[in-house]
N, C-alpha and C positions, 0 to 999 in steps of 0.2 A: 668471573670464576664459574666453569661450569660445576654442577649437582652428577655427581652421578647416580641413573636412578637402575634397577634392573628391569630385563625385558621381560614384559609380562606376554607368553606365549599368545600366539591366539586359540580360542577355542575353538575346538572341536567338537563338528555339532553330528551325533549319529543319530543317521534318517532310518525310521524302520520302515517300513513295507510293507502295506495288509492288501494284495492283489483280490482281487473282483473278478471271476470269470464267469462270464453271462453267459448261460445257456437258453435261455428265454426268446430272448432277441435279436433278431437278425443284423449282422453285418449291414451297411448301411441304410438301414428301416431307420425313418424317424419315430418309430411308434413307440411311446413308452407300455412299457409293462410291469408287471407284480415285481419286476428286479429293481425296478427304482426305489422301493421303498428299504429294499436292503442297504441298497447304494448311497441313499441320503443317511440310513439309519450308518452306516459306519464312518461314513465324514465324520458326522455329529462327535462320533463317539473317538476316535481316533485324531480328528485334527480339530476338534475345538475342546469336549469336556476332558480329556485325557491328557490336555496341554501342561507345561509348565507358566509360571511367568517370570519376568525379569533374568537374572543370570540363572537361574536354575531351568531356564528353557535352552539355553546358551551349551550349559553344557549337560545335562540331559537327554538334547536332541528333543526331535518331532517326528511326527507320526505323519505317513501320504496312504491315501489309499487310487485305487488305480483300477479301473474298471475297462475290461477286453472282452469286447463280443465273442464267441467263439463258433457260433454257427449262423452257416452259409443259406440266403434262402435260394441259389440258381447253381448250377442247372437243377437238381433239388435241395429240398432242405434238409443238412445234416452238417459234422462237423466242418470248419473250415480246411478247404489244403491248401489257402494262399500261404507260398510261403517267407513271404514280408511281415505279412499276421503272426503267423508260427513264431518268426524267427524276434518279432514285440512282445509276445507273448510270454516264448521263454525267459527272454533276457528280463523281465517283468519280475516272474516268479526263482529266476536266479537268487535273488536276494532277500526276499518275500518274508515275512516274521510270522508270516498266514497265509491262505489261500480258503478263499471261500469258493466255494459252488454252488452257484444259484438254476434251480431245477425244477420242474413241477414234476408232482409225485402222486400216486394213488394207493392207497393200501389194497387192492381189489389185485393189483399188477404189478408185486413187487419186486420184480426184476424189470421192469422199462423207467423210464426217465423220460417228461415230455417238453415240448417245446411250444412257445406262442404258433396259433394256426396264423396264414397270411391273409389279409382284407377279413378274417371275419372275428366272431368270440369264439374261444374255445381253443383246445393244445391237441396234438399229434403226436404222434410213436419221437424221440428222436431216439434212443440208446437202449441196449442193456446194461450191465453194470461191469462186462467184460469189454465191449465196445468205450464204454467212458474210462474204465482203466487205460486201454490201449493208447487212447487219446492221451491221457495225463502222462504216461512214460513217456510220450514226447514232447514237453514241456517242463515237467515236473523235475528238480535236481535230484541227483541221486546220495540223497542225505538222510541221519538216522531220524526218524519222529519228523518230520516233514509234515506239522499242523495243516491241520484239510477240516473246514468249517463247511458241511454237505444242507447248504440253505435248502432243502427241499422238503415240503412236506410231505406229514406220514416217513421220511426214510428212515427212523429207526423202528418203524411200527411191525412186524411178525405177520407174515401172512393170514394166521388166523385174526384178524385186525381188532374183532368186538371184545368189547370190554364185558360183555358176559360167558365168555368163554378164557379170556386170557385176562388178567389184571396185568395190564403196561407200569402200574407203578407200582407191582411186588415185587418178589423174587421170583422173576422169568426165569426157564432154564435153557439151557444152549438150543435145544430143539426147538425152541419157538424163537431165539433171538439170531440162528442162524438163518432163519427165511426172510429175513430187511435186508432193503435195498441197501443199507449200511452196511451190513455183514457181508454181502456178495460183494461191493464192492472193494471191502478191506481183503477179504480172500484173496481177488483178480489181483489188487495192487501186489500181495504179499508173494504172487505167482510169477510177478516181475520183478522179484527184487528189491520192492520196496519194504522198510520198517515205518507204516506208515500209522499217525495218531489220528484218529477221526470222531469227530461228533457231528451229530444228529438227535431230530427228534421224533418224538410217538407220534402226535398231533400236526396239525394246520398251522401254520409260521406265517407269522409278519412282524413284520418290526416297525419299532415308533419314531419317526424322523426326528421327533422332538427331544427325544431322550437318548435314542441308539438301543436300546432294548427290544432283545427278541421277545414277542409274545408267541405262547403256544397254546392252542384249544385245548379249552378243557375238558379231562376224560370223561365226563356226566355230560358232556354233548358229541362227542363224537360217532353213539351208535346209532343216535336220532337222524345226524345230520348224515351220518353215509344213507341211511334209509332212505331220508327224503331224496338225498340224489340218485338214488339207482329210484324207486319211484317217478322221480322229475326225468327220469332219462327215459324211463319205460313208456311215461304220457306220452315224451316227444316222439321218439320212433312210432310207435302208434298212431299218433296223429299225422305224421305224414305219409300213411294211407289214405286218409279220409278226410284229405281236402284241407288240414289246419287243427288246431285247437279248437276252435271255434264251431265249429264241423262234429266234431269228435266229440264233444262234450254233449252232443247232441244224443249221441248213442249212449245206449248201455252199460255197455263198458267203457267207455269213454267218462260217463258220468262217476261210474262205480270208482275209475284209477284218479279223476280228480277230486272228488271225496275221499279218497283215501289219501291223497297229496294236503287236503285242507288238513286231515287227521293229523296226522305228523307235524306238521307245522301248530297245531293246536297244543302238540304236545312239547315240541320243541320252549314254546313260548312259557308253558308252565315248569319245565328244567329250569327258565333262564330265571324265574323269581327266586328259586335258590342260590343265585348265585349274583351277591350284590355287589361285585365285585366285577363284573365283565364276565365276556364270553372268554377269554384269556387269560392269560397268567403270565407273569415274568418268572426267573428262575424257575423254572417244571419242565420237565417230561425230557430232558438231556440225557442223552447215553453217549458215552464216552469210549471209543473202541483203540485201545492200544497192543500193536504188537512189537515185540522185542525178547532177545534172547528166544527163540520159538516158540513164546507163549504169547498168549492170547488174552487181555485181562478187558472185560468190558464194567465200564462202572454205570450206575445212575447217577450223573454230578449231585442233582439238588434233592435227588430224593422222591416221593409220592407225597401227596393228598388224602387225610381219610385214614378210612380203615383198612387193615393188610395192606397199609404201605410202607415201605423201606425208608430208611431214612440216607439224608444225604450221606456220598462218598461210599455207598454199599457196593460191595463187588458183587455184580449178578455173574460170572462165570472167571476162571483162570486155569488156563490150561493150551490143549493143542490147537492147534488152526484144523476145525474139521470141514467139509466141503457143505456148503448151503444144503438147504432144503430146498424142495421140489418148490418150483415158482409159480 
């Protein structure tokens, strides 16, 4: 005698989608770069700690993440136009639950976006923020809030960048939050037709492969550390008039700009005893840029540090889309 038993459906498993678009690194270059650490840091975070177990992964679904080169280093280097890449590309971020953008950024140049330089250290012009819009309209779906995670540093930082002229973790006002590479970029998108949601941050980004967590420099080192690099850049150029470092240190001036280079760095090292906690910080210095209904609302997710600073979920501006600051 058979049992009759009912059919238990099978599950249904829905995959989400956190797309990787590298801007770092070149199309078949085996060279890693500063993108790998994002790239590990979102596996981490998306396909292992973010996981379900047992039948609650079953029907829950999992999480993939998908990482696409997107710039070309020949005949030179700038965006891809193969369009087999493109056409991965799109269909990638067709269904995407996110879209990161991994970029090197400078607050000195906050309308360019730069790129890994080839055979040597150091990055190059790749975009402006109307240039990397254009690119993303052809890719990108045309849907409301279309999450865009802009991995670059410095891109929500305001052209005036020093933290003693601007507090990044108070209440900025639209005249300073309109000059980040973040803001010109939500502009161009929204110039295309997009409604588009975007975060960035004030500070220098990396993420912890071990945990998936962004860290972001902390704002009691950031005016030191831009110092010493426009300094460490000023040595370099200079010294290769006269022969090297080595050369140059010999002169003058030469000695004068690298005791002024040891200064900094002397002072650097005494910020860092305040701060027993790393150069970094989890949950900080996130701005939040959403447009919908034709406004404009920018938040600080987690808030500031200290004193005169906002606390999480503060709205720094809501209102019209007005056009960037001079760059």
């Amino acid at each position: 005698m058979s049992v009759w038993r009912p059919k238990i459906p099978e599950p249904r498993i829905a995959v989400s989608s956190y797309v990787v678009l590298n801007f770092e690194d070149k199309i078949g270059s085996t060279a890693k770069g500063a993108a790998d650490s994002t790239i590990l840091a979102l596996t981490h975070r998306y396909e292992t700690r973010k996981q379900r177990s047992g039948l609650g992964r079953m029907f829950l679904g999992k999480h993939k993440v998908n990482e696409h080169r997107c710039v070309q280093e020949l005949p030179m280097v700038g965006f891809t136009t193969d369009a087999t890449t493109l056409q991965t590309i799109r269909q990638a971020c067709a269904s995407a639950e996110k879209v990161y953008l991994v970029l090197h950024g400078d607050p000195r140049t906050t309308d360019t976006a730069y790129t890994n330089a080839i055979g040597k250290v150091g990055v190059v012009n790749l975009c402006s923020s109307a240039q990397l819009a254009a690119f993303l309209s052809g890719v990108l779906p045309r849907k409301d809030h279309q999450k865009i995670a802009l991995v670059m540093c410095y891109g929500a930082r305001c052209k005036d960048y020093r933290s003693a002229n601007v507090n990044h973790q108070g209440a900025m006002g639209i005249n300073d939050l309109k000059t980040s590479f973040a803001y010109r970029l939500v502009y161009e998108l929204v110039q295309l037709g997009f409604n588009p949601l975007v975060s960035a941050v004030t500070g220098k980004i990396q993420h912890n492969a071990q945990t998936g967590h962004a860290l972001i420099e902390r704002e009691e080192l950031i005016d030191i550390n831009m110092e010493l690099a426009e300094a460490s850049r000023t040595f370099t150029q200079d010294a290769k008039l006269h022969g090297g470092g080595g050369e140059f240190k010999k002169t003058d001036e030469g000695k004068r700009q690298f005791d002024g280079i040891k200064d900094i760095q002397a002072q650097l090292q005494q910020a860092r005893t305040h701060l027993p906690q790393g150069d970094e910080s989890n949950k900080y210095g996130k701005l939040v840029f959403k447009y919908k209904n034709a406004t404009l609302k920018i938040v600080n997710k987690y808030g500031g540090q200290g004193a005169n600073a906002v606390t999480a979920g503060t709205v720094l501006y809501s209102g019209a889309l007005v056009t960037p600051g001079a760059a």
